[in-house]
C-alpha positions in Angstrom: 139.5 119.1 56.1 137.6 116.2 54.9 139.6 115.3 51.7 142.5 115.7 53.6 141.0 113.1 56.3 140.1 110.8 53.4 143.6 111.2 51.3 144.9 110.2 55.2 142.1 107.0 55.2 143.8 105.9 51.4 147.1 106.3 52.6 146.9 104.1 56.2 144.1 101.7 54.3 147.0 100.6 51.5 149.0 99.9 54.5 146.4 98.2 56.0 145.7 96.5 52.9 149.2 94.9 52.5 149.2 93.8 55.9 146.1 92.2 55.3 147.6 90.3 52.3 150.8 89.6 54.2 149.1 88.1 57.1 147.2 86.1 54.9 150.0 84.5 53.3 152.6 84.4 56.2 150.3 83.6 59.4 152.5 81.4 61.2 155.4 84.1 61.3 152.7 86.6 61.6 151.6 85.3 64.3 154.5 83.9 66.5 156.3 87.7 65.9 152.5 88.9 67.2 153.2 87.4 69.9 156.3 89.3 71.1 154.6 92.6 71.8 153.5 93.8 74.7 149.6 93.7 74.8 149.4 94.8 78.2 151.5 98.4 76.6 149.0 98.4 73.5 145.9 98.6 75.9 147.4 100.8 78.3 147.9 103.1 75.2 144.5 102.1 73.7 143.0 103.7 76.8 145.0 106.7 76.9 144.4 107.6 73.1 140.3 107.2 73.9 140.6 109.4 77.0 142.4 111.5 74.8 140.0 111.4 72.3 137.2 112.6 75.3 139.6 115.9 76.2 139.5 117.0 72.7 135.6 116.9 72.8 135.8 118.6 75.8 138.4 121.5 74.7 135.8 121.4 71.1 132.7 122.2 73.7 134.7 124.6 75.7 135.6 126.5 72.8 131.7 126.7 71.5 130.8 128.1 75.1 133.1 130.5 75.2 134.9 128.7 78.5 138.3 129.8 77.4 140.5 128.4 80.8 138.6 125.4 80.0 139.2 125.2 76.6 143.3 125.5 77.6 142.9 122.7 80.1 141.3 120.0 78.3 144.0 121.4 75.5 146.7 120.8 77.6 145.0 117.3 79.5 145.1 116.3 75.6 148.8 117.1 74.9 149.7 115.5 78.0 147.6 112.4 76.8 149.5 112.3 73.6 152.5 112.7 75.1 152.2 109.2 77.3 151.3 107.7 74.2 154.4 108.5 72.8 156.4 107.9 75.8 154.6 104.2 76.0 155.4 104.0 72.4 159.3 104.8 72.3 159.3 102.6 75.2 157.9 99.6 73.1 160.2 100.6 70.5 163.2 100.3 72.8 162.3 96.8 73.6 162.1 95.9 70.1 165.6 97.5 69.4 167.1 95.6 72.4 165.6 92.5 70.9 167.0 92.8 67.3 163.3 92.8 66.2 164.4 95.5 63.9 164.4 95.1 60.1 167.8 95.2 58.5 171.3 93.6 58.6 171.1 92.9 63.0 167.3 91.2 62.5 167.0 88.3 65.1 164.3 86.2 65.4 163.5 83.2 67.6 160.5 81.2 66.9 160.9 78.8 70.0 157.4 79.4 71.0 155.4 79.4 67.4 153.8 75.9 66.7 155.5 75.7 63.6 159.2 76.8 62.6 158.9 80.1 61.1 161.2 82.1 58.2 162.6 85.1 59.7 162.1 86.5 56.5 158.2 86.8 56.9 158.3 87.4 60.6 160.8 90.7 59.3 158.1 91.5 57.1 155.4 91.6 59.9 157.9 94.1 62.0 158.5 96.1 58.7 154.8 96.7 58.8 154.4 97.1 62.6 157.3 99.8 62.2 156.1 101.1 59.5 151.9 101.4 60.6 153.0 102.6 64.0 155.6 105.2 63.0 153.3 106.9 60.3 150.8 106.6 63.4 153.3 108.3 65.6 154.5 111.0 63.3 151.1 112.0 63.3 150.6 112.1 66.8 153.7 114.2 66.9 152.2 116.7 64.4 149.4 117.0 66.5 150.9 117.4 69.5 152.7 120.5 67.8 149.2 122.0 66.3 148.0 121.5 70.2 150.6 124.1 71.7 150.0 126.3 69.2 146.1 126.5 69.8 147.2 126.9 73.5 149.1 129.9 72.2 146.0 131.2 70.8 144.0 130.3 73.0 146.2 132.0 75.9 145.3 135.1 73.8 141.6 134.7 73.5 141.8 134.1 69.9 138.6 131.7 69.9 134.9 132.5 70.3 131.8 131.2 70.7 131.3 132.7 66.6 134.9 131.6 65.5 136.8 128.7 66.9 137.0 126.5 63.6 140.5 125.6 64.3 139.9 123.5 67.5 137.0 122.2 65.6 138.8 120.9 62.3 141.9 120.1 64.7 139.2 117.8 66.9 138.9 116.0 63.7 141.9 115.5 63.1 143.1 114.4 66.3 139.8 111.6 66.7 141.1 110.2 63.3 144.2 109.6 64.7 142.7 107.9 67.5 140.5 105.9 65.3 143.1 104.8 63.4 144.7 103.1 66.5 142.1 101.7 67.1 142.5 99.5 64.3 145.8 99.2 64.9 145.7 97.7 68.2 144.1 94.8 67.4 145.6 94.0 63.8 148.8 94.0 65.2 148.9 93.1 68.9 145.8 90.4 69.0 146.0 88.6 65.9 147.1 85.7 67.6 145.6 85.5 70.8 145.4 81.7 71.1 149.5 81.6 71.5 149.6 84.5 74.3 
């Protein structure tokens, strides 16, 4: 589990990397097409993913104790919590659909509100990114959300014990690096340019 939680830390950092570089070179448009998401949404869904992150710890200690029914709530509290994420999330998503925000032929971008005038070039390239981060983020939440039922399943069936419950262990992992993750996220792509909010 931990080389396949570091090859997952190379593959988000080179994204986080070229955003990095990007953002460097392109602030203005960076910035001004920052400013068009919805921070109130990202910390709504920042909270969610950390209380999240506390029912997996809680369904990980149920599972060492043996608390089984317990083990199945905070499992399901979890899935629940993943799935407002992603409800949050597609919501966001729609916004930026119904505002052309979209890389690709119907890209529109007003920079009315940026200090300077800004290429819609770079500020495609920030929502290329922010698409890009966020989806990969997404699809993993999705992935997880999948592995969660089917520990309910076997869990349901009193698969775990207090000697062998290694699957909600190296799932917990799992599931707190996704959360970690957006927690970089969140500010790198919502608060980078909190001055023009």
């Amino acid at each position: 589990m931990w080389i396949f939680l570091v090859t997952e830390i190379m593959f988000f950092g080179g994204l986080f990397l070229a955003y990095i570089a990007y953002r460097t070179a392109y602030p203005d448009a960076f910035g001004a097409a920052s400013n068009t998401l919805n921070i109130p949404l990202g910390a709504v869904n920042t909270a969610v993913l950390i209380c999240s992150s506390l029912t997996m710890a809680m369904a990980v200690h149920s599972a060492a104790i043996g608390k089984n029914k317990l083990l199945i709530t905070f499992l399901i509290a979890t899935l629940v919590l993943g799935g407002v994420f992603l409800g949050v999330k597609a919501y966001e998503y729609h916004d930026k659909f119904v505002e052309h925000h979209v890389p690709g032929p119907n890209f529109d971008f007003k920079s009315e509100d940026a200090k300077h005038p800004v290429d819609p070039h770079n500020a495609s390239l920030y929502f290329a990114l922010y698409f890009a981060m966020t989806g990969l983020h997404a699809s993993h939440m999705i992935i997880g959300a999948v592995i969660i039922v089917v520990l309910i399943r076997m869990a349901a069936k009193n698969r775990f014990t207090p000697e062998w419950h290694t699957p909600i262990e190296l799932f917990g992992l799992y599931w707190h690096f996704v959360d970690i993750v957006w927690i970089f996220l969140f500010p790198l792509l919502y608060l980078i340019d909190p001055k023009n909010k």
